[in-house]
MARMI-248572 format. One line per field, with one value per residue (C-alpha): x, y, z. Coordinates in steps of 0.001 Angstrom, whole numbers, plus 500000, padded with zeros to 6 digits. Layout:
N
c1 <- X / ...
c2 <- Y / ...
c3 <- Z / ...
***
This chain:
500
c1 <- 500000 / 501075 / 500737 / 500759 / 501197 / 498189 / 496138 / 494715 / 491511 / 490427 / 489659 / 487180 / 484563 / 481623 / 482947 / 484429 / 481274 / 478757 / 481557 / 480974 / 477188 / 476536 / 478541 / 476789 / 473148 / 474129 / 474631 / 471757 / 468880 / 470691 / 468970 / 465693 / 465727 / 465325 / 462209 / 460337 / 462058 / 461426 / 458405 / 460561 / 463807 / 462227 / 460532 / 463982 / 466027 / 463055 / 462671 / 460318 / 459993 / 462749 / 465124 / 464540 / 464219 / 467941 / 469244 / 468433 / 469095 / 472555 / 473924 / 472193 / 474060 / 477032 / 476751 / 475995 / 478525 / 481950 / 480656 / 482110 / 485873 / 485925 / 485031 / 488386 / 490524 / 489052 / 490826 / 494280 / 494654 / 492346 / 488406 / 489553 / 491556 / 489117 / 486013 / 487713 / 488602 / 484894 / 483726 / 485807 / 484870 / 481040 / 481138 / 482198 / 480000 / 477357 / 478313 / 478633 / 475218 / 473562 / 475374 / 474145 / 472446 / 471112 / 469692 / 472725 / 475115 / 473633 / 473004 / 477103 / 477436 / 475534 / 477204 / 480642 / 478680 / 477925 / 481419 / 482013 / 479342 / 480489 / 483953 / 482295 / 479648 / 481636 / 483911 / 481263 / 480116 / 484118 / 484601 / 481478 / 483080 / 486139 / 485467 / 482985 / 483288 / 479979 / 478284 / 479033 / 478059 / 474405 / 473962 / 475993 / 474760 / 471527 / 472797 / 473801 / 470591 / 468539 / 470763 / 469479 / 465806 / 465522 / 467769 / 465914 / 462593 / 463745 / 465292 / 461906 / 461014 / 464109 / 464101 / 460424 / 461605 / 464743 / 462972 / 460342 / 462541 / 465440 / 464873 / 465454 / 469566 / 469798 / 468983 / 472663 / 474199 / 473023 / 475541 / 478920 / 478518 / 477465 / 480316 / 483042 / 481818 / 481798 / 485544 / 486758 / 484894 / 486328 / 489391 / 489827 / 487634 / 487956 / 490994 / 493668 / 493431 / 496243 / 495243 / 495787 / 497121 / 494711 / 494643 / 491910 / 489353 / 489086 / 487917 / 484951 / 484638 / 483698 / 481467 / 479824 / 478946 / 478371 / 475534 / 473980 / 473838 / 472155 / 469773 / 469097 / 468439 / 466882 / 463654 / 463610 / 463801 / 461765 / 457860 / 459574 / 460493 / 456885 / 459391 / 460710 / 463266 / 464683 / 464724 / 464791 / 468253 / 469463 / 470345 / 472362 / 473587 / 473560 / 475448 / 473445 / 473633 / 471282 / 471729 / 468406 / 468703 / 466153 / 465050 / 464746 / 467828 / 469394 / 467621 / 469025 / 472096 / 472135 / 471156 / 474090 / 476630 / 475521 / 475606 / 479185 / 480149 / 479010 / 480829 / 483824 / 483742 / 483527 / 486865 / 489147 / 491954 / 493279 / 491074 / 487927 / 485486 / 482952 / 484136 / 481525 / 482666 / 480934 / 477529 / 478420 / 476989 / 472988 / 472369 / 474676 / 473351 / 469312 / 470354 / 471970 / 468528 / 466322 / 468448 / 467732 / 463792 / 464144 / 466401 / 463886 / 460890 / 462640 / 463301 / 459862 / 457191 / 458167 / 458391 / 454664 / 453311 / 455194 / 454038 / 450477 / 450641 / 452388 / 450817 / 446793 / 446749 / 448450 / 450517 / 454188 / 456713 / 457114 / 453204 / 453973 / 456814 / 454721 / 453278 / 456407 / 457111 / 455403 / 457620 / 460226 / 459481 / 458760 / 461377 / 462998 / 461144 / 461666 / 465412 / 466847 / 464270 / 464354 / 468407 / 467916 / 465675 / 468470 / 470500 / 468110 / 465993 / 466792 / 466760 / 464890 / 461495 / 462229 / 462903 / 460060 / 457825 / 459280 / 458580 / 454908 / 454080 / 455402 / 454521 / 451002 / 451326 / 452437 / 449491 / 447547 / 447805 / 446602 / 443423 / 443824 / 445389 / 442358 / 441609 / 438693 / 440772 / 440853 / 444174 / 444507 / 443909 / 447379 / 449224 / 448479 / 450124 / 452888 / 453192 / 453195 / 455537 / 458001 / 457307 / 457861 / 461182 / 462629 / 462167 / 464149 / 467444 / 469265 / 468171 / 469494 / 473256 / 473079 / 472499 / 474928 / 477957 / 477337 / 479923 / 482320 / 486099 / 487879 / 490098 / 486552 / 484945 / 485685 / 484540 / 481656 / 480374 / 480934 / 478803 / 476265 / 475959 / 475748 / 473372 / 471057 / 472496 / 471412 / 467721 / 467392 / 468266 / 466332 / 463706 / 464138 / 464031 / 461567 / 458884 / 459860 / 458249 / 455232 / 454130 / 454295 / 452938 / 449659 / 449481 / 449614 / 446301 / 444294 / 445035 / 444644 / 447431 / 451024 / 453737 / 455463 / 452154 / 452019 / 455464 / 454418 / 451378 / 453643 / 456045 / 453295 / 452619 / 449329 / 446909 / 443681 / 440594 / 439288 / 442949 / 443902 / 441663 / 443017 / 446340 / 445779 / 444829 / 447981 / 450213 / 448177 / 448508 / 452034 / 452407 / 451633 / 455009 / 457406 / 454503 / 454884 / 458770 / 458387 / 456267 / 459094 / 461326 / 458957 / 458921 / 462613 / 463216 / 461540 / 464894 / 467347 / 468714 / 469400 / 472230 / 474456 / 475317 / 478887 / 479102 / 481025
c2 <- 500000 / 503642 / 505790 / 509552 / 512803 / 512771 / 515980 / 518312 / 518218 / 515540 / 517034 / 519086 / 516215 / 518352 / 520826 / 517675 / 516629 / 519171 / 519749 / 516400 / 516435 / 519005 / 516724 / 513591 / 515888 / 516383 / 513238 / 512021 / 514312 / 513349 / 510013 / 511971 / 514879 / 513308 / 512152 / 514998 / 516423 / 513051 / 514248 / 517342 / 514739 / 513216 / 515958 / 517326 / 514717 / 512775 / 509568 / 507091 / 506236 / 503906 / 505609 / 508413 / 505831 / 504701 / 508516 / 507163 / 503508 / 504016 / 506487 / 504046 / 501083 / 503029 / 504572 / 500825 / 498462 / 500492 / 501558 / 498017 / 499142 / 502960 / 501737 / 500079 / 502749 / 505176 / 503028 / 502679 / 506239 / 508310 / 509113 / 512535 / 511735 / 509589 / 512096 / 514785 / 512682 / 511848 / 515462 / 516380 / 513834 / 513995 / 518294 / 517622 / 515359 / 517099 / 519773 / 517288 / 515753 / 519196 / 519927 / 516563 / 516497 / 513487 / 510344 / 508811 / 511324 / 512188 / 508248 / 507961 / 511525 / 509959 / 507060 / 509178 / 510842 / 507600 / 506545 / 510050 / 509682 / 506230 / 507651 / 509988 / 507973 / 505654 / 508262 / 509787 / 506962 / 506063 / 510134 / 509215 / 506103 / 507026 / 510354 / 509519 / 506568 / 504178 / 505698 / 509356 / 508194 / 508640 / 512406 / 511874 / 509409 / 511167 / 513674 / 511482 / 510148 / 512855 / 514468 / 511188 / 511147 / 515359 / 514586 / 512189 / 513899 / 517514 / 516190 / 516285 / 519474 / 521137 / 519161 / 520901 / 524362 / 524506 / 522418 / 524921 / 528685 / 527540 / 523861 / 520424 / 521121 / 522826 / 520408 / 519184 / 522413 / 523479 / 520989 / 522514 / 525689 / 523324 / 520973 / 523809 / 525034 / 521207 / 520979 / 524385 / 523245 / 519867 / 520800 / 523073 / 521260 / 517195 / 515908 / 513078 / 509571 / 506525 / 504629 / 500982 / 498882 / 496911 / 494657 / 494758 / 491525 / 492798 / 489664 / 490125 / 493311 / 492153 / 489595 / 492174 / 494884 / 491676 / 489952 / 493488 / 494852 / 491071 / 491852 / 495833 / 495090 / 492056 / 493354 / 496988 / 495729 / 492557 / 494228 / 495576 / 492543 / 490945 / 488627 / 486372 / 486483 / 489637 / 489494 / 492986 / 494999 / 495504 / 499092 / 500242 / 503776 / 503734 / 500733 / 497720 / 493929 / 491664 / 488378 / 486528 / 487264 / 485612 / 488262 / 485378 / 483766 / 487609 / 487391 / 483960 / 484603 / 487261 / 485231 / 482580 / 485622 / 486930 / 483685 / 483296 / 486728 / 484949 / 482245 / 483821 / 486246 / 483064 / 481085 / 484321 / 483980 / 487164 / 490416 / 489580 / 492573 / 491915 / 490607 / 488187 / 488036 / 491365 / 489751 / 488097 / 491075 / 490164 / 493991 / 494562 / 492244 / 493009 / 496660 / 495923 / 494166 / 496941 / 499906 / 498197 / 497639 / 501540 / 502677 / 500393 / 502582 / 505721 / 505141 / 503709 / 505666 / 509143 / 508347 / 507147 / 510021 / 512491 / 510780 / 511322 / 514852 / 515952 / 513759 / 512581 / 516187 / 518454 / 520084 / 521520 / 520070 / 522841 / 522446 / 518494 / 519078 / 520950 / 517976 / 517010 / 519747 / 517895 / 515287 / 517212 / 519823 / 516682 / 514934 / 518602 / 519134 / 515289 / 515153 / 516742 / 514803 / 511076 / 512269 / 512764 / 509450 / 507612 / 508024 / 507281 / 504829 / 501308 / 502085 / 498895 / 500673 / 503694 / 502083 / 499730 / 502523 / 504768 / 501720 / 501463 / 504454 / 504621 / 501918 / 502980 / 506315 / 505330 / 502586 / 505523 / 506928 / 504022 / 505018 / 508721 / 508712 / 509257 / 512356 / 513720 / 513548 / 517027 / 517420 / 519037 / 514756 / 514055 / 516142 / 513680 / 510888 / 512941 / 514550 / 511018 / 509610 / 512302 / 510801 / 507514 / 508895 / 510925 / 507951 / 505326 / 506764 / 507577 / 504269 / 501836 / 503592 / 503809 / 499934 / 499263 / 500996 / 500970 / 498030 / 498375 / 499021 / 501293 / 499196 / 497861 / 500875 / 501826 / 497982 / 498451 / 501568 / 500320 / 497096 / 499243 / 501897 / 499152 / 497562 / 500617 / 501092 / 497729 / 498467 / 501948 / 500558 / 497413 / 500244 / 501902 / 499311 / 497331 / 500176 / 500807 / 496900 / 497263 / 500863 / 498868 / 495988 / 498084 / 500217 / 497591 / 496181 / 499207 / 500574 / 497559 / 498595 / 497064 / 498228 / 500504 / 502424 / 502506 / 503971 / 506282 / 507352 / 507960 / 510574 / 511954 / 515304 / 515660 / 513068 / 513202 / 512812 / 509506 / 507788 / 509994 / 508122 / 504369 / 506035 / 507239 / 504227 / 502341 / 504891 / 503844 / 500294 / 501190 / 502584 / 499606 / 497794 / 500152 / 500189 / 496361 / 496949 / 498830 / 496417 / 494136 / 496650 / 496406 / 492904 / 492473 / 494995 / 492440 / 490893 / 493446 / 492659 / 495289 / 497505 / 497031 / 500621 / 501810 / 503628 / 506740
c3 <- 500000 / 499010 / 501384 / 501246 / 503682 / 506127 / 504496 / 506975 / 504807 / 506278 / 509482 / 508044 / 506487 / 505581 / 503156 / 501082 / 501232 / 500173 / 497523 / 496333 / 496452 / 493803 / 490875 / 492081 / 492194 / 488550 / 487207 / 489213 / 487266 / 484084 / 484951 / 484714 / 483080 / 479267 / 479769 / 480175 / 476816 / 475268 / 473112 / 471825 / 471171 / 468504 / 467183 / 466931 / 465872 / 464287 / 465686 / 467162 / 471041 / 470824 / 469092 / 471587 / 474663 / 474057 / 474991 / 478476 / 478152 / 476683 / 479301 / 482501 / 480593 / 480198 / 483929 / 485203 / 483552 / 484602 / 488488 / 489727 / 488664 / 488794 / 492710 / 492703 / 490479 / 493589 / 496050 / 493721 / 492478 / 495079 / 494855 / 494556 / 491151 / 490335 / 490728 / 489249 / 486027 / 485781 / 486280 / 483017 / 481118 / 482245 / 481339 / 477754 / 476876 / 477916 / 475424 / 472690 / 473752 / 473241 / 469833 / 468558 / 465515 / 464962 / 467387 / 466921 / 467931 / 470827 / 472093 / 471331 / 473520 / 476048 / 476687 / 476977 / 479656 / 481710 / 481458 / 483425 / 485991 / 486839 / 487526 / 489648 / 491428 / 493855 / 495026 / 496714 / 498673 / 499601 / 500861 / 503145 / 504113 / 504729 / 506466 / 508404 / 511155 / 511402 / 514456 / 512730 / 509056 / 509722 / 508705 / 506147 / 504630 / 504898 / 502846 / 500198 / 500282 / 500146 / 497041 / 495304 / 496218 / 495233 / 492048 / 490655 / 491082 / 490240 / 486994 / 484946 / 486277 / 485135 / 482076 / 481761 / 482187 / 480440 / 476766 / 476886 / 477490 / 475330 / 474072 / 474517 / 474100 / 477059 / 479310 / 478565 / 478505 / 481908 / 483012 / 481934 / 484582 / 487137 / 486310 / 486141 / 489819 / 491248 / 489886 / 491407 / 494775 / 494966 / 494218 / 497036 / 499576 / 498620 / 500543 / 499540 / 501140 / 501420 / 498536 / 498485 / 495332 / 493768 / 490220 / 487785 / 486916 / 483247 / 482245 / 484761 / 483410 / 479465 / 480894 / 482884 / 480045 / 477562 / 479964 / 480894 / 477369 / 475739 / 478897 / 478145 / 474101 / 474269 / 476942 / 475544 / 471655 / 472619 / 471478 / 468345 / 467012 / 468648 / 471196 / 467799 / 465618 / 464651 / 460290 / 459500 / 459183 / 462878 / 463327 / 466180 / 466608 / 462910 / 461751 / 459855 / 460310 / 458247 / 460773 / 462584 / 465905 / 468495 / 470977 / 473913 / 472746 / 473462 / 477252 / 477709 / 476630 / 478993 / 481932 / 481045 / 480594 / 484115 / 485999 / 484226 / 485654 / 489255 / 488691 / 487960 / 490500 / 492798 / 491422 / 490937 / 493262 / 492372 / 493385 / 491557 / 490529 / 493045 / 496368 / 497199 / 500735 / 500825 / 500536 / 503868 / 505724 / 505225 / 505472 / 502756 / 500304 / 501665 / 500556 / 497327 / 496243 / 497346 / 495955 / 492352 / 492785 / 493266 / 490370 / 487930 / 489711 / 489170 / 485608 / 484726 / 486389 / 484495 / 481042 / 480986 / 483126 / 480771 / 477750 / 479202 / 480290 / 477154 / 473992 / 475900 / 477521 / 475274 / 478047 / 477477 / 478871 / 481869 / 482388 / 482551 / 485076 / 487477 / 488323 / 490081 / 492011 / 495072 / 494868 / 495235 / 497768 / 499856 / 499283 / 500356 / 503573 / 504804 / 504042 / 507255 / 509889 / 507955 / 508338 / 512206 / 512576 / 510587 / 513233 / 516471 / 514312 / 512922 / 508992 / 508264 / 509366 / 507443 / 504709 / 504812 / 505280 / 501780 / 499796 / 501195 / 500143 / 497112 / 495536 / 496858 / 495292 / 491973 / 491555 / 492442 / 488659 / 487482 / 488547 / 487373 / 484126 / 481704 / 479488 / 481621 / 485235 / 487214 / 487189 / 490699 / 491597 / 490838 / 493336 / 496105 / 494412 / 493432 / 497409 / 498952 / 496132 / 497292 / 501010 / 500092 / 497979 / 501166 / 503423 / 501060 / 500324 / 503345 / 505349 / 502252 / 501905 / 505895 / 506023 / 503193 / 504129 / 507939 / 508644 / 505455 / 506646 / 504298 / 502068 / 500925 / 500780 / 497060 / 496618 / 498373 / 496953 / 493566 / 493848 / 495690 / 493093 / 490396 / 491463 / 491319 / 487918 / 486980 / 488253 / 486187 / 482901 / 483286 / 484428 / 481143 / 479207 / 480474 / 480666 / 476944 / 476483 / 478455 / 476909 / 473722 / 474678 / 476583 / 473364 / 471164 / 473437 / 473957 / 470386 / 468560 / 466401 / 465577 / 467600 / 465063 / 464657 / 468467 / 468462 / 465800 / 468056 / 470736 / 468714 / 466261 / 468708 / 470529 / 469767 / 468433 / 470961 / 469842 / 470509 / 473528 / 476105 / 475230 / 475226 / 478608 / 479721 / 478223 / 480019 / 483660 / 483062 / 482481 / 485705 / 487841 / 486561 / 488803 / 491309 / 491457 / 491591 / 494856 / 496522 / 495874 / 497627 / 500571 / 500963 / 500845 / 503277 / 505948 / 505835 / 507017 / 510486 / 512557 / 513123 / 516060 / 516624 / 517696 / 521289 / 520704
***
């Protein structure tokens, strides 16, 4: 192990941390903030839903795949280097993504931008870590948390806003100020840790992006090609192929390619790419599960409501985003006390209560979405989705990183912040499937004309209340996914605090 000159930084925890906070707030509405711009996209660029639904899926899948080894290049060069490399790389592409000029430029920009946010992404958790002992980690981590829950809710209302005063480029170019601050701040207020040697499972790391990508194309492509055999030319970010491909032979292969990854992770003597010994801690592993049943939630309950709002209703897009300004200003209001209780309270029952209500609040627009629904209806759902939000965060990274040590910390963050990963892009893509699939139903129309429906603009009366009702059905996937969260967070044990 390397060790370094003991940096007086690190006496001073919080201003590393807020410092930190505003990059990872940025890269966490970039999760969001496309979909409320999605309708504008491919008016824009002039594509169909899917085209437009890769901006996201690309940069998740990019953002997912790389999280479990920029952990580990955080532990072997510093989460300082590390984060800062990431904030570069995440600022230009954002330029580039809002200088594209075509779908396919700005799905390759985006994927350059996940690669940056999942340099980024793990430092964050490793500062926490490694600043902050277990019994002080609580308010911390509630800050962490909280920056997640508000990010990922105020990125279609500032997606809204900035698409309608200056369009839909801007939601990208917003980031370079914000990303030239972050730098300047972390710079000056991020200190330098010991860093610890480490080698790199690149083998694990192929298998990783191979199985997750089969799984990502082969669920959101699956309706297109009616779950058979693909026959048609194959077009991905513009280049052709002309070779059958079976849609569940993709899924399958994925499955194989992931248990692979497992198994390899299990027989690698060296330093694999996920310590599995880390799934020893029940609490770890209980949080791991729960943090990806609410990154698929996140990603799949906004691109239907938007879709709704904007296309059934004719709103804008900053008339659309209103609608989640409860969310947010709860998720605001609750951060600081569900911080406090994270501290006095076992994080089990907060967390058990955030996916309660959540997944009860998003089933709830299943009920509402319909052309002839009084809009003022849907702020409840949206206020108690922003409870549910506020009370999920902070107890799952409190329960995950509450007994690593720090030469597993960068380890540990990465497989925790991958795992989320994984749920958001499955979220993308498999909410891309169902919308198809419930349009397809309700319709009674082939799925490209359903994906023609969905880009065409505002629709006409007669299709805009079977539309509607598509769009609810839709809802009750990520609804589903958070009653899943629920039930798995029966199994958490509790925590066996640390007496200062």
């Amino acid at each position: 192990m390397t060790e370094r000159s003991p940096d007086p930084r690190l006496e001073r925890p919080w201003p590393a941390l807020w410092s930190l906070v505003i990059g990872f707030f940025m890269i966490l509405v970039d999760t969001t903030i496309v979909s409320v711009a999605m309708p504008r996209i491919m008016e824009g660029l002039e594509t169909d839903i899917n085209g437009a639904i890769w901006v996201t899926s690309a940069y998740l899948l990019a953002y997912a795949v790389p999280l479990l080894i920029t952990g580990r290049l955080g532990d072997r060069l510093g989460p300082k280097t590390m984060y800062l490399i990431g904030l570069v790389i995440f600022t230009g592409a954002s330029l580039w993504c809002g200088l594209s000029g075509t779908i396919g430029m700005l799905i390759l920009a985006r994927i350059v931008q996940g690669l940056g946010a999942a340099a980024m992404t793990p430092q964050t958790m490793t500062v926490i870590t490694r600043l902050f002992p277990g019994e002080k980690r609580g308010p911390a981590m509630a800050v962490w948390g909280a920056t997640a829950g508000v990010a990922t809710l105020v990125g279609p209302l500032l997606g809204g806003v900035l698409t309608d005063a200056a369009g839909w480029e801007w939601i990208f170019f917003v980031n370079i100020p914000v990303g030239l601050v972050g730098f300047i701040l972390a710079m000056r207020h991020v200190p330098r840790f010991p860093i610890h040697s480490h080698s790199f499972d690149w083998l694990g790391v192929v298998i990783s992006a191979v199985a997750m990508f089969l799984l990502v194309f082969g669920i959101q492509e699956g309706e297109t090609y009616n779950w058979g055999s693909i026959t048609d030319n194959l077009t991905i970010l513009g280049l052709q192929t002309h070779i059958p491909i079976s849609v569940p032979g993709l899924i399958i292969a994925g499955i194989v390619a992931l248990a692979a990854f497992i198994a390899w992770q299990a027989v690698n003597r060296r330093e694999p790419l996920v310590p599995l010994s880390l799934f020893a801690d029940r609490n770890f592993s209980v949080a791991n599960i729960a943090i990806a049943t609410m990154g698929f939630a996140v990603t799949g309950f906004a691109l239907p409501l938007t879709l709704y709002l904007q296309l059934a209703r004719g709103y804008s897009p900053t008339q659309s985003a209103l609608l989640f300004i409860p969310m947010a200003v709860m998720s605001f209001v609750l951060a600081r006390p569900v911080g406090k209780l994270v501290g006095k309270v076992d994080p089990r029952f907060l967390a058990m209560i955030g996916f309660a209500v959540s997944s009860l609040a998003i089933a709830g627009y299943f009920l509402l979405l319909h052309v002839d629904m009084p809009i003022a209806w849907f702020i409840i759902p949206a206020a108690f989705t922003g409870v549910g939000n506020s009370f999920v965060w902070s107890p799952l990274s409190m329960s995950a990183t509450y007994n690593l040590s720090s030469d597993r910390a960068g380890a540990g963050s990465g497989v925790y912040n991958t795992t989320r990963q994984i749920g958001s892009v499955l979220g993308s893509a498999a909410i891309a499937a169902v919308m198809a699939a419930r349009l397809g139903a309700e319709l009674g129309v082939s799925d490209d004309q359903a994906g023609q429906l969905q880009g065409a603009g505002s629709l006409p009366a007669a299709i805009a209340e079977p539309f509607s009702v598509a769009m609810g059905q839709s809802m009750l996937l990520p609804a589903g996914c958070l009653l899943v969260g629920f039930v798995v967070t029966l199994f958490f044990a509790p925590i066996k605090r640390h007496r200062s």
